[in-house]
Every structure is written in C-alpha cells, then in structure tokens.
N, C-alpha and C positions, 0 to 999 in steps of 0.2 A: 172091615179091616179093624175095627177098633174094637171088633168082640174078640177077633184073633188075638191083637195084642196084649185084649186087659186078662185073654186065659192062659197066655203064657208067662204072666206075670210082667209083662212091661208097663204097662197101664196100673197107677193107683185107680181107687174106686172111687174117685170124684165123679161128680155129674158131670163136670165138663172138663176137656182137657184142652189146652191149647197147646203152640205151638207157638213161640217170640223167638225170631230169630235174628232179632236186632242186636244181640249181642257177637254172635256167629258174624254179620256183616260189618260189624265195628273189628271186629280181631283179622277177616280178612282186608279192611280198607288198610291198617297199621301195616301188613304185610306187605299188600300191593305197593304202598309207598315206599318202605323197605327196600324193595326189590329194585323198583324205576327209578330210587336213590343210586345204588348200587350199579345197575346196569348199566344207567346214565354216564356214573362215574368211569365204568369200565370199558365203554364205547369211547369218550373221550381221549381216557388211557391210549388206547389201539387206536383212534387216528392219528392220534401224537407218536406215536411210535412208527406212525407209512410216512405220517407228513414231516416229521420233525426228530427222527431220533436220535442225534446229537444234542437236540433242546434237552427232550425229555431225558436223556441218559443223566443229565448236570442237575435237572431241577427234580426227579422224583425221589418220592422217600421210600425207603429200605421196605417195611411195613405196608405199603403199597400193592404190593408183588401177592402177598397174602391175602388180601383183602378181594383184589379185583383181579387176582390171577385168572379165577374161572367163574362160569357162572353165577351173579347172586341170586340161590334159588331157596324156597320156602326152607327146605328141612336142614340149610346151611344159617338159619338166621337163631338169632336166641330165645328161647322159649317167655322168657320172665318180661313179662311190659318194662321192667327198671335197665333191663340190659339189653331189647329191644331201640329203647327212649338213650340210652347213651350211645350205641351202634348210630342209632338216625343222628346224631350228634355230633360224632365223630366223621360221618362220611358227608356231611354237610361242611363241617372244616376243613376234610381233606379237598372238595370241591372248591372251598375258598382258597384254598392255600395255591393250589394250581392257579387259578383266573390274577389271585395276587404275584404270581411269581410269572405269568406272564405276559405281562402289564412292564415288564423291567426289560 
C-alpha cells in the first residue's frame, strides 16, 4: 500500500512515514462536546415546552429559538477553535440562565 501511495505521489520519500492522529481525535473530542452541549441544551428546551410551556414561554430568550431550534450537528458548528470556544461559552450560559431562572 505504501508503494501505491508514494507512486502516486501521496507519500513524501522519507524512510518512514507515520500516521498521528492525536490531533484528528483532539478536533473531534471539541466537537463531540459541542454537540452534547447543544443537544443537552435542546432536549431540556423540548421537555420544557410538554412539561411547562407557560413556564418556558415567560422565561426563554428570543435567540434561543436559533440556537436549539434544530439539531446541534457537526457541519452547523463554527469552524475556527476561537468561535468554536465562545459558541461552548455561550450555550454554557444559556444553560445557566435556564437552571437560574428556574430556581425563581
């Protein structure tokens, strides 16, 4: 396989090549977190809305509707770690602000 590769020119001409995919499984862990942020948040949403939606109708925010309307899935998330890291920021808030608001 690797004589295939290095004749089709995917292989440089090193003596060895490896293969690290610790970076690969670092980019999909941020992701996975991501998503069971998200999902978490969006499953809550929709019990609030069978069990409670008079609660929820007074205490959700606008922005909400956007966020957790529909599935949180990979190719809906932001590509850049920096917009990544404020998105997991934000739905960590939105997650507090629910638990704070109904606590009241």
């Amino acid at each position: 396989m690797l004589n295939q590769l290095r004749e089709k020119g995917l292989l440089k001409t090193h003596r060895r090549q490896r293969t690290d995919s610790t970076h690969v499984l670092a980019a999909i862990r941020v992701l996975n977190r991501l998503e069971t942020l998200g999902e978490g948040m969006r499953s809550a949403l929709d019990s609030l809305a069978v069990a409670a939606p008079e609660w929820l109708a007074t205490n959700i925010q606008a922005d909400w509707f956007d966020r957790y309307g529909r599935r949180v899935e990979n190719y809906r998330l932001p590509k850049l770690d920096s917009e990544r890291e404020a998105l997991g920021s934000t739905m960590g808030g939105d997650g507090l602000a629910l638990l704070g608001r109904s606590k009241k």
